[in-house]
N, C-alpha and C positions, 0 to 999 in steps of 0.2 A: 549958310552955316547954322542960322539960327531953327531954318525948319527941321534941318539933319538933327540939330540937338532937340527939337524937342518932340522927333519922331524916335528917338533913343529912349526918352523918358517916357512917353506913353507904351512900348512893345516893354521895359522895365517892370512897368507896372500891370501890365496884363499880362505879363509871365508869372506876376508875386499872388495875384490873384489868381490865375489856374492852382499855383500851387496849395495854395491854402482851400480851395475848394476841394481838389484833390484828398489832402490833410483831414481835413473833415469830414469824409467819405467814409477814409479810412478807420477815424477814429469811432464814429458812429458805427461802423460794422465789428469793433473791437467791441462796444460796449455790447452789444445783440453778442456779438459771440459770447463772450461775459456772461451774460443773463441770462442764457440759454443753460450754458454748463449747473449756476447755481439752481436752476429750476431743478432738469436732470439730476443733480445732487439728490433734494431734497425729496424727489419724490422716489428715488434708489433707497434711501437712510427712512423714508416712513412704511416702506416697503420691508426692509429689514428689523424696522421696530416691531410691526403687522406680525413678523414670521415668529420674533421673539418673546411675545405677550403671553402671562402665562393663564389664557382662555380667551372664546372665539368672541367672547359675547360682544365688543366692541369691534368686531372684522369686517371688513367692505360688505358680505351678505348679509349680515346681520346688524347693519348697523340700525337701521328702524327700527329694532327692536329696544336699543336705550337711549335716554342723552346722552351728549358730548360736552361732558364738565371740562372748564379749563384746569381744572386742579385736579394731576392726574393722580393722585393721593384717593381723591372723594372718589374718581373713576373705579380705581381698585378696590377700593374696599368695597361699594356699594357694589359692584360686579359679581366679589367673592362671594356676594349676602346672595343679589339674585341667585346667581348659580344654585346656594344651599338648598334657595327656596323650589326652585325649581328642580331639582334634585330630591328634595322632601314630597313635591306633588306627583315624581312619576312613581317616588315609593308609597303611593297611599292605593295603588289600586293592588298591593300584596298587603297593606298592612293601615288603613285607615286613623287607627288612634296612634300609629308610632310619626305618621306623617303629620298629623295636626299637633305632635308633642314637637317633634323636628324643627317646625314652622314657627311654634311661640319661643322654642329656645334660639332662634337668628330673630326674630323681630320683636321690638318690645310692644307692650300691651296697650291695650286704649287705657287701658284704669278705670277710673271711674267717670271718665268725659259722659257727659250727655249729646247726644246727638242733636245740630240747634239750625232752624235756618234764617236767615235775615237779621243776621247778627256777624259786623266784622268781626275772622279769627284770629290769628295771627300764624304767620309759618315759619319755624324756628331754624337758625340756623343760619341764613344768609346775611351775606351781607349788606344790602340794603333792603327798607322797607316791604314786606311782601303779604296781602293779607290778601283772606276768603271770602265771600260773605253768601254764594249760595250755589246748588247743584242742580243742573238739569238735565234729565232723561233727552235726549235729542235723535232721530233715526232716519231723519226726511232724506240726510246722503249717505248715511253710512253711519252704524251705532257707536255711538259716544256720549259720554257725561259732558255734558259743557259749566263748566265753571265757574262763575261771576267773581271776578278780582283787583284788585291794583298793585301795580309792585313799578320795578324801575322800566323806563321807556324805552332804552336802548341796552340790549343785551341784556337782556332778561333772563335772570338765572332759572338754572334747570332744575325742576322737582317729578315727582312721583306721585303719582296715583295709587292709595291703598282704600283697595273696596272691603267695606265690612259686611258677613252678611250676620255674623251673630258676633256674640263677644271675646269669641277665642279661632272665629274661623275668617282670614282675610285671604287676598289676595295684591298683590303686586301689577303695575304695567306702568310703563315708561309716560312722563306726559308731555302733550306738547301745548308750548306758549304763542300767543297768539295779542300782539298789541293793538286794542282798539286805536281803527284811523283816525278818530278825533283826537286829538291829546294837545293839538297847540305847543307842541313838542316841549311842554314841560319835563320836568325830571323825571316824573313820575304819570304814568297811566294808568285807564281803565285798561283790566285785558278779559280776554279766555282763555281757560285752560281744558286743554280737550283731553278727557281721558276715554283712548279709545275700548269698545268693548265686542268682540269676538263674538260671531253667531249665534257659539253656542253656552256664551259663557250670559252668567244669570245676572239680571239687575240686582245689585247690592240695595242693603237699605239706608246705608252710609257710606260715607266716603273723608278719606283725611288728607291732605295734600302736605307731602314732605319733602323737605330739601335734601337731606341725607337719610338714607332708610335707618342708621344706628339710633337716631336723634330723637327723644322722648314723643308721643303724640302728641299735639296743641290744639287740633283744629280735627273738628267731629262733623259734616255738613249731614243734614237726611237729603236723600237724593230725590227731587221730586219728579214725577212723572204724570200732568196731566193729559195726556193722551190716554194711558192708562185707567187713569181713574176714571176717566169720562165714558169709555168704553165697557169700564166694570161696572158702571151707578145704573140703575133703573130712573129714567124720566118718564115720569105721568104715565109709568106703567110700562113701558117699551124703552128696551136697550137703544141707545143712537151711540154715532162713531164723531160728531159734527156738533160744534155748539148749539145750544138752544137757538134759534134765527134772529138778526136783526139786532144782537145784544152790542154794546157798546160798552166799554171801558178806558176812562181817562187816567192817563200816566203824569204828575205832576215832578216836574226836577226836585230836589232835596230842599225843603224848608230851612233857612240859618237867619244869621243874626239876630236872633228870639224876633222871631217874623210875628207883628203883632196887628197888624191892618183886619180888622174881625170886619166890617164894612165889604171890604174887597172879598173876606174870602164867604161870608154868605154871601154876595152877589155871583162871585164863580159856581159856588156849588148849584145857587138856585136857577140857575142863568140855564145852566150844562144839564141840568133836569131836565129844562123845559125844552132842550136842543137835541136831547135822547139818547141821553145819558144814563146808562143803570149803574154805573159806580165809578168809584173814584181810587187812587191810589197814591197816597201820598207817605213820601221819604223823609224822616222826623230830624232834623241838627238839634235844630233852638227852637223855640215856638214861646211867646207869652203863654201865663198862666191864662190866662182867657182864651186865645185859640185853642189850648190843649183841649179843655174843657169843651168847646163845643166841637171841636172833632172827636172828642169821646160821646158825645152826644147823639154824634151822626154816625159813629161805628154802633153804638148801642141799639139801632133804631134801625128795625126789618125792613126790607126794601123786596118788596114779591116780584120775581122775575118771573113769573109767567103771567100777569097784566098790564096790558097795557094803559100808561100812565093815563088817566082820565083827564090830568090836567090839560092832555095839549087839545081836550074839544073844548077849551077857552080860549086857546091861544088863537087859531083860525080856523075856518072851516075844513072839512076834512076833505081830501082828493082823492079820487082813484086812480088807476097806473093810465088809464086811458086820457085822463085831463090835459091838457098841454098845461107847458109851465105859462103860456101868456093867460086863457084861463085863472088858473090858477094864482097869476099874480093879480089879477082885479076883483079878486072873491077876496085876495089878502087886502087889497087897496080899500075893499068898502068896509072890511072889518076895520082897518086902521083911521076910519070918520063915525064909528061907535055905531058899526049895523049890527054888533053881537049882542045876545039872547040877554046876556048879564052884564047889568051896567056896574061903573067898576066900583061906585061905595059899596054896591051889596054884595059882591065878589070879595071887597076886603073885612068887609063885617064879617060875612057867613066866613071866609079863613082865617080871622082870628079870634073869632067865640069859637073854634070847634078846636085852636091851638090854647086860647085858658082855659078850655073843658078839661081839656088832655093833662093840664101843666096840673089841674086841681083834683084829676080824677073822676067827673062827675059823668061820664058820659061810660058808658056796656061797651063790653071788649068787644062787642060785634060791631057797633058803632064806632069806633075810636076810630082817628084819621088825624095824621098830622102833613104838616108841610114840607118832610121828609121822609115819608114812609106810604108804602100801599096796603089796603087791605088786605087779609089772605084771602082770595075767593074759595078754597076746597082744600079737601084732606090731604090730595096731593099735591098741595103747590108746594112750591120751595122757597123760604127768604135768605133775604141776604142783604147786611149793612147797608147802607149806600154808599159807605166811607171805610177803606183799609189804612193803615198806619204801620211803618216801619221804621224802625229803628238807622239811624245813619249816623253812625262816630266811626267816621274815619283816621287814623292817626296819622294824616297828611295835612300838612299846613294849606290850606286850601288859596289858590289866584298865586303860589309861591313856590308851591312845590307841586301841585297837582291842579286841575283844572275845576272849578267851582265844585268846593266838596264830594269832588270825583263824581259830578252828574254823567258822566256817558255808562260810568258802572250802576248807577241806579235807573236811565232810560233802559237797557238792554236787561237790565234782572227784569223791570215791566213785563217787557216784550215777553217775554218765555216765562214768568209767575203765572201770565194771563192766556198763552197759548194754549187754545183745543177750549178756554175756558170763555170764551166770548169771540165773536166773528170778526169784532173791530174793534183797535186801541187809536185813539187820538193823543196826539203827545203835543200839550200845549202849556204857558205858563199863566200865572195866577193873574195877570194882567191882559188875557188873549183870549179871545172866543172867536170860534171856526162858523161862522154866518151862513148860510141858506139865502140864497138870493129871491127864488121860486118854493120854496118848501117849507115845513116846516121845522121840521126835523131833519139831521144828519143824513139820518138813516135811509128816509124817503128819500131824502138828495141820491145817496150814493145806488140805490133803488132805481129811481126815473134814470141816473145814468146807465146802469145796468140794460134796462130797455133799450137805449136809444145808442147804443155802444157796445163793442165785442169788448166784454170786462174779464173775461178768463182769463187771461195771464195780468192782470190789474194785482200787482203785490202795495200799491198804495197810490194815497188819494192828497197831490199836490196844492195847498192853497195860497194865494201870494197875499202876500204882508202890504195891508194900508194902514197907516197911521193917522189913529185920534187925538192929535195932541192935547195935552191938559190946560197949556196956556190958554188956548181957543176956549170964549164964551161958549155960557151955556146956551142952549137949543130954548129959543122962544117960547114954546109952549109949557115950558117945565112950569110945573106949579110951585113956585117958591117955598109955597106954605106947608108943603108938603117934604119932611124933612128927608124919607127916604129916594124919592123921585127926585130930587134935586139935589140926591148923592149920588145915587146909582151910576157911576158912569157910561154902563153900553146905555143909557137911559138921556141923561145930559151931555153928553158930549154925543154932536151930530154931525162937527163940520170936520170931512176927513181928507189927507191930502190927496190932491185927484193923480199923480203920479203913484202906480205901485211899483211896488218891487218883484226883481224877475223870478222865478222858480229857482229855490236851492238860496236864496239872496232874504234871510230872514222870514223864508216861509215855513209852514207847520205844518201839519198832514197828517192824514187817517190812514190806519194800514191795515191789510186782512196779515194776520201774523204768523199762520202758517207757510206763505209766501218768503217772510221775511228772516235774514240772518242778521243784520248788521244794521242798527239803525243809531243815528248820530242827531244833534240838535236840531237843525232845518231839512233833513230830506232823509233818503233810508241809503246807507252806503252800499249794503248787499242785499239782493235778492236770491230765493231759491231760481238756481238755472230756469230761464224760457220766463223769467215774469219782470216786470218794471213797473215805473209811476206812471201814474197818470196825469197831466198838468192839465188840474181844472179851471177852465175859462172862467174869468172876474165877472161875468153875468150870472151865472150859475152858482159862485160862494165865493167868500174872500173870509183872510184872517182880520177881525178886528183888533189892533194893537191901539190898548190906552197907556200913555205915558208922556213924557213931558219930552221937552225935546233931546235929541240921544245924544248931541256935541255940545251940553250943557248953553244957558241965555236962553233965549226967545225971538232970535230971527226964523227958527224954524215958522213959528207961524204966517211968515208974509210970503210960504210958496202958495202956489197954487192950490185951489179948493175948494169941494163939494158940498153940498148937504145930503147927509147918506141916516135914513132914518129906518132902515133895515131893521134895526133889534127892537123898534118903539111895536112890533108887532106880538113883541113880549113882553109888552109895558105893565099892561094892569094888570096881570098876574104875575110877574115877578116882582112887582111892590109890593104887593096883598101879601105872596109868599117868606121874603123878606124882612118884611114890617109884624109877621106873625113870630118867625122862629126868633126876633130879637127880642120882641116883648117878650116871650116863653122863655128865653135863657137869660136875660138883662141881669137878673137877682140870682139866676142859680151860678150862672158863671161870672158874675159882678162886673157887667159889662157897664164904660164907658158911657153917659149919655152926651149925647153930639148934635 
């Protein structure tokens, strides 16, 4: 009896179970039918909105033709304006001056803006933070302004391109938002704004970016185009299409917290000279009164791009493309035990009586030579600073609201300021230098790779990150006595940890920039279709990183570790160098003595 009952209980409950599996079948195909119906709804009721809208310009074929504001208010109105506008331009081929009368009574005026570039604008109207700060000509995939920005990071509101070509004649086109992938997904990001441009339609010389076309003009950009310009200038007497060869230009993140380390930053600049370097570009927050001053020093002070720096036949001897790099490293090895021509007192005499010549006047402008600047050899050479400066007030709370003083908006204005106008940008910080393991220079590095490598589709040049830590004693041979040698840190700091870090993982890198669309802190996010990086083997270059340890204390120091004296091949002329521009500015920029 007892197994009859408790064979009743068990067939109970595997009836109660069928049915609730059943039950739940059912219910799940309720809800799909449900869901179904509300789709079908919704897309019958946008279909009948479609038919009832009064103009196409927002219609399933035409929708790339505007944004899709969520406020279907700004929709309409701005719609009715294009419309006028576009109404006003098919009436100008009967009647010219009643069309550009048409045009300025739907849009209001620029006024008296000045057209400005490297200066945040502001873009009126929205409702979160949305600012400009520069225009660029772009046509590698297809023609459009690309726009340098910051505004909100997610659902980025919709504006307008209006290209100015005079002061009463514009034109209209819808724009598209585009958020830089670095953002660390703060509130706020770097973006692009792409305004695209039509065949046949002409490069403006300005451009203003608006949230609603009614809304007063704020924001005036000149549209820069060097491809253009490079194409129109005569070089040493002949048109080229292609930067001058082998030029080099470094991209610095944004200067803040009145960044006042004047040690650190003549070592970088002097350092990056000797590394083959012809310019610098640096983004202004805050800066001490003493950096200002000798960055204005260093913008004031002609820098001849078409010679080549005489200093680096001090640094080592010089190689042909045919040398190998092991060659090559034992010619550097016997210069590094003092086989070179100029011993280094009289390397630092002869460079700084020829920088108090300079400071006092006393030496013929054919003569003149400083430790930042090159001669002009002929009529036709060209100079140029060795130091550009930009302005950067961003009105984003920076580490809180946006990501370190919106630096992804200041590396990618870089990229495209310098594009067409130098072959190679290196993007590194004030504390970093990109090393030559076999060379001397960058340039020959990325040169001997050229040879010995299919570099054609090479849109950039990967170097991995070792660190110098500061904790770590100085390097034995420093001369104590010697106040800037035994500051200099690529100089004093020798011992670096022997683990690096992998590609994309805290490395920095040199990029040809035509190549490039999209480049972020440690590696390049987009390439032009068909090109990539290159991951340059740790024999061949690494990045030097000086700094203390990154997870704050001094355990860092007890990993593993080298003695790496790579940059002592730039010893005695970057002290000489060093030790001249700071006695020549000490008193005019009332620098610190240390």
């Amino acid at each position: 009896m007892a197994s009859r009952h408790m064979r009743d209980l068990l067939s109970k409950r595997e009836k109660r179970t069928r049915e609730r599996k059943n039950l739940s079948f059912i219910i799940v195909i309720m809800f799909f039918v449900i869901f179904c119906v509300i789709v079908l709804t919704e897309i019958l009721v946008m279909e009948d909105r479609n038919k009832n809208k009064p103009m196409s310009f927002f219609s399933s074929h035409s929708r790339r033709s505007g944004p899709e504001y969520e406020d279907r208010q700004v929709v309409y109105e701005d719609a009715e304006l294009y419309k006028d506008i576009v109404d006003a331009s098919r009436f100008q081929t009967s009647s010219k001056s009643s069309s550009a009368s048409k045009s300025q009574s739907v849009l209001p005026s620029r006024g008296n803006l000045t057209a400005k570039d490297a200066v945040w604008q502001t873009v009126p109207g929205t409702r979160f933070k949305f600012y400009v700060y520069s225009a660029h000509y772009d046509d590698r995939k297809s023609r459009l302004i690309r726009v340098i920005g910051a505004s909100k990071t997610r659902a980025t509101e919709k504006v307008w391109c209006r290209f100015w070509y005079t002061a009463n004649v514009s034109k209209v086109v819808a724009a598209k938002t585009k958020v830089i992938r670095e953002n660390w997904n703060m509130k706020y990001s770097a973006i692009f704004i792409f305004c695209p441009l039509e065949f046949n339609v002409t490069l403006p010389q300005s451009l203003s970016i608006v949230h609603k076309l009614k809304l007063p003009i704020r924001n005036l950009l000149i549209v820069r185009d060097n491809k253009g310009q490079m194409e129109s200038e005569d070089y040493q007497g002949q048109s080229y299409r292609e930067p001058p060869p082998e030029r080099m230009v470094v991209c610095v993140k944004p200067l803040h917290f009145t960044y006042d380390k004047v040690l650190q930053l003549l070592e970088f600049l002097e350092l990056n000279k000797l590394l083959g370097a012809d310019h610098v570009n640096f983004y202004i927050n805050s800066v001490s009164p003493a950096v200002q001053c000798i960055l204005n020093q260093y913008k004031n002070t002609s820098h001849d791009v078409n010679e080549k720096d005489s200093s680096h036949d001090d640094v080592s001897p010089s190689k042909t493309g045919s040398q190998s790099n092991a060659q090559a490293h034992n010619q550097w090895k016997g210069s590094l035990h003092g086989t070179q021509s100029q011993s280094k007192e009289d390397l630092q005499s002869n460079t700084h009586n020829q920088w108090k010549s300079g400071l006092h006047g006393t030496q013929s402008k054919e003569d003149s030579h400083d430790a930042y600047s090159q001669p002009n050899t002929g009529s036709k050479a060209r100079s140029h600073p060795f130091v550009s400066t930009y302005e950067w007030h961003l009105n984003m709370i920076s580490q809180k609201e946006i990501r370190t003083e919106g630096l992804f908006s200041a590396l990618n204005d870089c990229l495209y300021r310098n594009m067409y106008l130098y072959s190679y940008i290196m993007f590194i910080d004030l504390d970093e230098f990109i090393v030559p393991k076999n060379n001397t220079t960058l340039v020959e590095l990325i040169s001997w790779l050229s040879k010995h490598l299919s570099t054609h589709s090479i849109g950039s040049y990967s170097f991995q990150n070792a660190f110098f830590y500061l904790q770590w004693p100085n390097d034995d041979s420093i001369d104590l006595g010697n106040r800037f040698e035994s500051s200099l840190v690529s100089i004093s700091k020798t011992k670096r940890k022997l683990k690096l870090h992998p590609h994309k993982q805290r490395s920095k890198y040199i990029i040809r920039p035509e190549h490039v669309v999209e480049v972020g802190n440690h590696f390049v996010w987009e390439f032009i279709p068909g090109h990539g990086s290159l991951n340059v083997p740790q024999n061949t270059g690494i990045l030097h990183h000086y700094r203390i340890c990154e997870f704050g204390g001094n355990d860092c120091i007890k990993q593993k570790h080298v003695e790496d004296r790579t940059a002592h091949r730039y010893k005695t002329q970057l002290v000489a160098n060093v030790e001249a521009v700071y006695d020549r500015l000490k008193q005019r920029c009332e620098l610190d003595v240390f």
